[in-house]
N, C-alpha and C positions, 0 to 999 in steps of 0.2 A: 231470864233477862238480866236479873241481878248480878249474875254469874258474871256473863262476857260481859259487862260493866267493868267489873273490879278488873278484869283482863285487861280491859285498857287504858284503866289509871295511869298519865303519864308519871313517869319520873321527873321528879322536878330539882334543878338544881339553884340552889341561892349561891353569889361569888359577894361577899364582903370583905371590903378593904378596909385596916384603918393602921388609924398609928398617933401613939398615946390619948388612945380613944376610952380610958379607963371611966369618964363621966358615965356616958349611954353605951356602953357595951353591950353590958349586961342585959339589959331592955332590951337590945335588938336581938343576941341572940337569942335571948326566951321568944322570942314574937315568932320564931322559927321553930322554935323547937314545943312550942305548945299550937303548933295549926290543927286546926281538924280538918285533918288528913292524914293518911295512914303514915307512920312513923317511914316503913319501909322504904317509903317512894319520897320520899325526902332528901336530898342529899344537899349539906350546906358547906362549904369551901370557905375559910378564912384565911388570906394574905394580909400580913401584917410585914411593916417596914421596920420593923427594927424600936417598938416602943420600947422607951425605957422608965414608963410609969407603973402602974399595977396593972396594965391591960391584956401583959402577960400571962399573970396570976388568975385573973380571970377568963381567960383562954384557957387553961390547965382546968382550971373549976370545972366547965361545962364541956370539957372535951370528948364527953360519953355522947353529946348531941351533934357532933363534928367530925365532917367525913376528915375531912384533911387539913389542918393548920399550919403554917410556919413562922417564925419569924427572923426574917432576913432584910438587910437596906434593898429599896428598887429602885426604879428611875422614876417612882413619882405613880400619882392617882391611877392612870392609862396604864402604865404599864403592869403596874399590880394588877388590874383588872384583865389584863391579858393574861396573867401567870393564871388567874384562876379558874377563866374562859377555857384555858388547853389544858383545864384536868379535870372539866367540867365531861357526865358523862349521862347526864338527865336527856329528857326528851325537851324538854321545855330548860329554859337559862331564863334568870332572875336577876338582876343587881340590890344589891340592899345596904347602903351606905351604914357604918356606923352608930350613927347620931338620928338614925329614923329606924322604924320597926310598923310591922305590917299587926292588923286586924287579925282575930280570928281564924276569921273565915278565908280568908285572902286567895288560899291555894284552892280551897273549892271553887271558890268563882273561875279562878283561872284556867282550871281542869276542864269546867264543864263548857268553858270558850270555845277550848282547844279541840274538845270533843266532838261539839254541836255543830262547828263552822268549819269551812276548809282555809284556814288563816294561817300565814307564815308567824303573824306577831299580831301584840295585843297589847291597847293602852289600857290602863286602868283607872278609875276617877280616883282620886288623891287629895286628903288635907293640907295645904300649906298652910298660909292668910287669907285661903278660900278654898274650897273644892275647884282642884283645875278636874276637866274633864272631856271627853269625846274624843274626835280623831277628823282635824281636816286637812290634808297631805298636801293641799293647792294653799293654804296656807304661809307654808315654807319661803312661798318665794317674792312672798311680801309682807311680810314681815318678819323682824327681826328677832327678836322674844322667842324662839320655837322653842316646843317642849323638850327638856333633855329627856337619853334613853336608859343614862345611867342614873335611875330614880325607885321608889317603890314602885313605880306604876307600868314600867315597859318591860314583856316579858317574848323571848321569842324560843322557836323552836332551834336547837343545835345545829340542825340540818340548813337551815336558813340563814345564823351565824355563821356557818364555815360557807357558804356562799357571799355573803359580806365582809368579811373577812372582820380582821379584831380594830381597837382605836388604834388611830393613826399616831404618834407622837411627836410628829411634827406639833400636834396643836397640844402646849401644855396646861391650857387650862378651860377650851370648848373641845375637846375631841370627838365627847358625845354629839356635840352639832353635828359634826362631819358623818358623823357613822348616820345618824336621821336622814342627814342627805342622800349619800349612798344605800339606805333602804330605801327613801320612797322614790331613787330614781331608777330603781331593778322591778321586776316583776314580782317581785314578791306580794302576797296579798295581807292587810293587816283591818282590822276593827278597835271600836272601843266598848267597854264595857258601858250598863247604863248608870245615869249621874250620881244613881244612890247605891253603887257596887264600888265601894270605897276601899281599897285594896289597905289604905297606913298612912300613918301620918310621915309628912317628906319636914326636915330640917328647915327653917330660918335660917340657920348659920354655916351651910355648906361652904364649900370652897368658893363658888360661884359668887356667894355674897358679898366674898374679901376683896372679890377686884375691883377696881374703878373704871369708868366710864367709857376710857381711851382704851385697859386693857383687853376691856370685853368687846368692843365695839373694831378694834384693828385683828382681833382674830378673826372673827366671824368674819369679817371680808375677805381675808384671806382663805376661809373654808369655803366661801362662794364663787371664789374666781376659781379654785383648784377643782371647785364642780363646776365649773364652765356656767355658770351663771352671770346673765350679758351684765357688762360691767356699769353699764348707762343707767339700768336698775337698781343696780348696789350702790349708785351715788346718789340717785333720788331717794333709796331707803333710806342712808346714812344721814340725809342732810333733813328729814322727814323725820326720823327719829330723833335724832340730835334737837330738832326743836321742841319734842315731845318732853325726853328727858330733864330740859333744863328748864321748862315751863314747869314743870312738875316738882323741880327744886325747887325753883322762889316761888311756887305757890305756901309748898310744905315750910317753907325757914320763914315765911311772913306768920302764917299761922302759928309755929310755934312762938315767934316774936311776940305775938298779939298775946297769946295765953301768961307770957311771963312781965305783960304790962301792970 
């Protein structure tokens, strides 16, 4: 039984992007190269844009744990993550930003998912400013907040990627929305891990965090009309959020006012 087990350990592929990511590098590529899980069935991809700090050097360091690295300029976060999706050759694809790094155990959980269930893809519960966790797909299209897929926690199978096809670049800084979208509106079948299968800790300071309110908020509309989502919805979300958001400003700038009375 043991036997045909190990037979179908998938291949699992991580794609990490960065660039003068020389802080947390190093952390993330260890958190890959020390899983328990067989060395063999590992394969991890780094696209790097062209850093000109030590993230180089440190890419050279650990290059004995890296199927394939380069570094060259791209046209940005999406599209790196595409250079690394089409050389990806695991059973299972991973995302693992720079500046985050997985648990352990991470791949066993993922494996024995991927095993046990007949799932195209799999959320994983996740550290940010809280454990995000589960999976509700009827979610998506009421509110606005949806989980990204380019994180520690969303892993799917190759065969189901190249049916979804890669990010879009139209959107340069939610693409991940768009591709969420286009999985839960295919057949594809997905799960979540349970709340205490905590795949890594995901970043504070992504990309996501740098934009403002109007950047992030006039993408995602435009990733909701291009999936046909009725447009009368997307202006009661927009105007439903927008009160959420800015209640939530002057609640937080009064509070800190008060503390520095």
């Amino acid at each position: 039984m043991k036997k045909n087990l190990k037979k179908k350990i998938p291949l699992i592929t991580i794609v990490t992007v960065c660039l003068n990511s020389q802080k947390n590098i190093q952390k993330c590529l260890k958190s890959v190269a020390t899983q328990n899980y067989p060395k063999n069935k590992i394969e991890h991809i780094v696209i790097d844009g062209g850093s000109t700090d030590k993230t180089i050097k440190i890419l050279k360091k650990n290059s004995k744990n890296i199927k394939y690295w380069h570094s060259k300029k791209d046209k940005g976060l999406y599209d790196a993550m595409n250079i690394g999706i089409s050389k990806a050759r695991g059973d299972i694809i991973g995302i693992l930003n720079s500046d985050d790094y997985f648990y352990q155990n991470s791949f066993k959980i993922v494996s024995k998912y991927f095993l046990n269930n007949e799932i195209d893809f799999l959320f994983g519960s996740v550290i940010k400013d809280r454990i995000y966790h589960n999976f509700f797909p009827e979610k998506i299209y009421h509110k606005f907040n949806i989980y990204p897929s380019h994180s520690i926690s969303f892993f799917i199978k190759r065969r189901a990627q190249n049916i979804i096809g890669k990010y879009d670049l139209r959107y340069k800084n939610c693409a991940d929305r768009d591709f969420i979208f286009r999985v839960l509106r295919s057949d594809l079948k997905g799960t979540a891990t349970k709340k205490k299968e905590i795949l890594g800790k995901f970043s504070m300071f992504g990309q996501s965090s740098k934009l403002n309110f109007f950047e992030k908020i006039f993408e995602e509309i435009k990733i909701r009309i291009n999936n046909r989502q009725n447009i009368i919805k997307i202006l009661i979300l927009y105007f439903l959020y927008s009160i959420y958001y800015f209640k939530n400003l002057i609640i937080n700038k009064l509070k800190n006012k008060i503390k520095f009375v």
